[in-house]
C-alpha positions as CSV (number, residue, x, y, z in Angstrom):
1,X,-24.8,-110.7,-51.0
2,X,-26.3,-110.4,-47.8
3,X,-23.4,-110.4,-45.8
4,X,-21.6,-107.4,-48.3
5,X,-24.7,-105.5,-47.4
6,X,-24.8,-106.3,-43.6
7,X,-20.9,-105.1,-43.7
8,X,-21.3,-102.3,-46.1
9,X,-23.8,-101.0,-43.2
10,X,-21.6,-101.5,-40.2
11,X,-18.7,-99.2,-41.9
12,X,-21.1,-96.8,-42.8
13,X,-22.7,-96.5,-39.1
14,X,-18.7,-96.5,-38.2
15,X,-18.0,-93.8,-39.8
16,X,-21.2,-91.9,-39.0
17,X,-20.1,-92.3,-35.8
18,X,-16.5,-91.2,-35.9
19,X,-18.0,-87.8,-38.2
20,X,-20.7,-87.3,-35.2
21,X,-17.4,-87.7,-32.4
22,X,-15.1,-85.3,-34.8
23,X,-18.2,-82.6,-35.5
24,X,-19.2,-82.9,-31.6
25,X,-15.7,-82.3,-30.3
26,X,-14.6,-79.5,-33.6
27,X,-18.5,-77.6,-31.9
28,X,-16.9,-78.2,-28.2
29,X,-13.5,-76.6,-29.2
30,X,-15.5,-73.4,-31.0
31,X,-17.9,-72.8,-28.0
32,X,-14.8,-72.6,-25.7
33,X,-13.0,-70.1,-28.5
34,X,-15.8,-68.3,-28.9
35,X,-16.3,-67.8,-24.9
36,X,-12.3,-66.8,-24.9
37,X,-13.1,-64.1,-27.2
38,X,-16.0,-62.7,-25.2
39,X,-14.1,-62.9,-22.5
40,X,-11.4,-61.3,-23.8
41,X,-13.4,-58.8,-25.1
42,X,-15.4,-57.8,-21.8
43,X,-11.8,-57.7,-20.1
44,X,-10.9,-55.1,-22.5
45,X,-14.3,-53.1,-22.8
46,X,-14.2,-53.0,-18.6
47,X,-10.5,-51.8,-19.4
48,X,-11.4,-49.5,-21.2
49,X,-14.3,-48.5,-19.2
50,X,-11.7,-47.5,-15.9
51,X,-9.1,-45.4,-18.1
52,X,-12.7,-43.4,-19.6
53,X,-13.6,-43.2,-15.5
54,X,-10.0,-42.1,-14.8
55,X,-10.0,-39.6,-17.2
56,X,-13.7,-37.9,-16.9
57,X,-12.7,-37.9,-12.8
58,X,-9.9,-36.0,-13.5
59,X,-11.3,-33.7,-15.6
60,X,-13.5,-32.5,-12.6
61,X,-12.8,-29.4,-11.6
62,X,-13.2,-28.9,-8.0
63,X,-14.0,-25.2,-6.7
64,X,-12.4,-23.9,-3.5
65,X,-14.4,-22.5,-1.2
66,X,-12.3,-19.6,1.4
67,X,-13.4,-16.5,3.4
68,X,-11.6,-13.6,2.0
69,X,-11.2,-11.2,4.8
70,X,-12.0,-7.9,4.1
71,X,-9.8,-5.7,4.1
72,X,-8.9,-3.0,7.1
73,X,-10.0,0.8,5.9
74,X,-7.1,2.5,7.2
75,X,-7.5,5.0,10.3
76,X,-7.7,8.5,8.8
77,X,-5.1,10.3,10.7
78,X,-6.8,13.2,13.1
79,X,-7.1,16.5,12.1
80,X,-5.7,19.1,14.8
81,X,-8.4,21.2,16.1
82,X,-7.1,24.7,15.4
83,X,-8.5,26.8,18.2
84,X,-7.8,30.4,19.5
85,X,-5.3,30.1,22.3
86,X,-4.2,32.4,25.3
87,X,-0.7,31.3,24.6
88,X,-0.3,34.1,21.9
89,X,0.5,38.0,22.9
90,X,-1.2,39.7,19.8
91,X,1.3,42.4,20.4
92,X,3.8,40.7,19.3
93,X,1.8,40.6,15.5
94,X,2.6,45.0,15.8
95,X,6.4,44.4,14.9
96,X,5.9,41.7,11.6
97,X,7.1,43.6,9.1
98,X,4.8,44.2,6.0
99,X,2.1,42.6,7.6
100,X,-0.3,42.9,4.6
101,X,1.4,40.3,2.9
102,X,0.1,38.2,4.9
103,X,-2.8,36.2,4.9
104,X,-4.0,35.2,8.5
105,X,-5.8,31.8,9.0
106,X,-5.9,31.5,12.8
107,X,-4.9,33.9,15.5
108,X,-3.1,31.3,17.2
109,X,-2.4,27.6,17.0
110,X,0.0,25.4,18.2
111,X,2.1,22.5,16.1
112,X,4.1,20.0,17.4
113,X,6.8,18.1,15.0
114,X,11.0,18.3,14.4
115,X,13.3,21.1,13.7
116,X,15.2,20.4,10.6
117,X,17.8,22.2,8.9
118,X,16.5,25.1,6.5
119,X,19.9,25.6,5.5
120,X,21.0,22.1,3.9
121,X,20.4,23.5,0.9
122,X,21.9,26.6,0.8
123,X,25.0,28.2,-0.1
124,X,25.1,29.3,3.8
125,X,24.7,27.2,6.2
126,X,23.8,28.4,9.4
127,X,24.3,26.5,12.9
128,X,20.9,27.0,14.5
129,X,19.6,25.4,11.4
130,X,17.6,28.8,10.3
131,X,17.8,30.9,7.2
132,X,18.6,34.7,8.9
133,X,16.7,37.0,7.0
134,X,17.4,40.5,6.1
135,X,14.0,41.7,7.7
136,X,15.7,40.2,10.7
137,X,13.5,36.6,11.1
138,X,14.1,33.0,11.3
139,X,13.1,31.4,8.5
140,X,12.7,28.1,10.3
141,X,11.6,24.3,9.4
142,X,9.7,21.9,11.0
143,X,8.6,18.5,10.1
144,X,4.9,18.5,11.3
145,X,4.0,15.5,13.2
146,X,1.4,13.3,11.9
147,X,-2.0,14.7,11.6
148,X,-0.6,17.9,11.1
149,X,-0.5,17.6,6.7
150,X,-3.4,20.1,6.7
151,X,-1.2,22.6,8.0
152,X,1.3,22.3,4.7
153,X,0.2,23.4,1.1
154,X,1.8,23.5,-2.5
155,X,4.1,26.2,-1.6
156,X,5.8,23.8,1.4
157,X,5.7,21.1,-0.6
158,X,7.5,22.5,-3.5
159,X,9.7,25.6,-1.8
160,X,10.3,24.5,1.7
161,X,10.5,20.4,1.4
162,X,7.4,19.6,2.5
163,X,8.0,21.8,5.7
164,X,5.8,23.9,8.0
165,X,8.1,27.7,8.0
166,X,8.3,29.3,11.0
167,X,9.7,33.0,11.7
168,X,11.1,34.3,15.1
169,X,10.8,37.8,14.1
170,X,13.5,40.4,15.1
171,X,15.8,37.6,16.1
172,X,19.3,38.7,14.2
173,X,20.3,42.6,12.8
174,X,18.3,44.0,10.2
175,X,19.7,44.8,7.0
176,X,16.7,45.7,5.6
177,X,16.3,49.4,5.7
178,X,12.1,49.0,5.0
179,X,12.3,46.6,7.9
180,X,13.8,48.4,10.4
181,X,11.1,50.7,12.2
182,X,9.2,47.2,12.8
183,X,11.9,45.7,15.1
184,X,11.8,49.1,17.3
185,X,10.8,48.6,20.8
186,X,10.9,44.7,20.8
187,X,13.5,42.2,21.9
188,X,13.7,38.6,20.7
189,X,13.4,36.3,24.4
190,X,11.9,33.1,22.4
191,X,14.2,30.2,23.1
192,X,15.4,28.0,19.7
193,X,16.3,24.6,20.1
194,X,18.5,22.9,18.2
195,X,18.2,20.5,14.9
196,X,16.4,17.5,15.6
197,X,14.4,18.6,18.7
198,X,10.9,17.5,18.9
199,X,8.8,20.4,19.8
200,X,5.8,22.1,20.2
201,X,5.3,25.7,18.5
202,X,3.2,28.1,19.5
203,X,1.9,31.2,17.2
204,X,-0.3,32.9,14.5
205,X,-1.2,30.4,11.4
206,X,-0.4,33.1,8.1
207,X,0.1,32.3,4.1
208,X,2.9,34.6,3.4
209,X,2.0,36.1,-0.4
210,X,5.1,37.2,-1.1
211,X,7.2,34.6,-2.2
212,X,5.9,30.9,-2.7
213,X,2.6,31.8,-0.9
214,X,3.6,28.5,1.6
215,X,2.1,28.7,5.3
216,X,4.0,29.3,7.7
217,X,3.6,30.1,11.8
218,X,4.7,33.7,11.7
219,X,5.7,35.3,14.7
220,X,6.4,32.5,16.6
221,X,5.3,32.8,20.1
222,X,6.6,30.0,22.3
223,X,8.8,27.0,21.3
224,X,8.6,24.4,23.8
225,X,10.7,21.0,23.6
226,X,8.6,18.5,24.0
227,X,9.5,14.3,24.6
């Protein structure tokens, strides 16, 4: 009886033994899953962690910093002085016919710019580039040079092209029989240079009032061809 119990406690300590090996080595294998997994799971949080990094870094905006120069106020072209000049004979002004109609705004000035043809658009075209007027005049065009705009009002722009007139008086017959007596006693001498010339004009500044009230240098005094 002894000996059934001495054996009966040797298997039992056996087996206690093999269930403390199997439990001991079944806790081993679930420590090293359970560090897998929290390894596996930092991996992917620090993963994570970079994309969110990438993706708040790019979503920085960065602001661009740059001198803007500022910007050139461009040069206001210079007004001609307009100035009383010896240049101009005021007896010249006796044989301007109708002279009432016009309105004087300096005695004398002088304009430089281009002759251009006042007869492009006309029925008539005329080789010296001038309208001949029945009064006897030029009726001239120049291009004013820059700094000269002042010079030109509505009535250039619109009538005459955006042109300065200018009037030779006496210059061809008159056909004109209310003209005539003002061409008595004077003779043309001014010299017209042709299309294109660059010149300088000397003579009285008027508003003529009788047709599109444009300005005009009217008589002409002196036209001098000029580089």
């Amino acid at each position: 009886m002894a000996l059934e119990n001495s054996c009966l406690w040797v298997r039992s300590s056996v087996w206690l033994i093999i269930i403390i090996v199997i439990g001991t080595n079944i806790f081993k294998l679930l420590l090293a899953l359970l560090k897998l997994r929290m390894g596996t799971m930092n991996a992917s949080r620090k993963h994570r962690t970079g994309i969110l990094d990438l993706k708040r870094a790019s979503a920085i905006k960065y602001v661009s910093i740059s001198t803007v120069a500022t910007p050139a106020i461009p040069a206001t072209p210079a007004t001609p002085i307009i100035t009383p000049s010896t240049e101009c004979d005021p007896s010249i002004s006796a044989h301007v016919y109708h002279p009432n109609r016009l309105i004087v705004k300096q005695e004398c000035i002088a304009v430089t710019g281009t002759i251009v043809n006042a007869t492009a658009t006309q029925s008539k075209h005329q080789a010296d580039g001038t309208r001949h007027e029945k009064d006897g005049d030029t009726h001239g065009w120049l291009k004013v040079d820059s700094g000269f705009e002042n010079l030109l009002n509505s009535g250039n722009t619109n009538d005459e092209d955006g042109n300065l007139v200018f009037e030779i008086i006496s210059r061809f017959p008159v056909t004109q029989t209310d003209a005539k007596a003002a061409c008595q006693g004077y003779t043309d001498q001014i010299m017209l240079p042709p299309v294109g010339s660059h010149v300088r004009i000397v003579g009285r500044f008027v508003q003529d009032t009788f047709h599109g009230q444009w300005n005009e240098i009217h008589p002409v005094r002196s036209i001098t061809v000029i580089p």
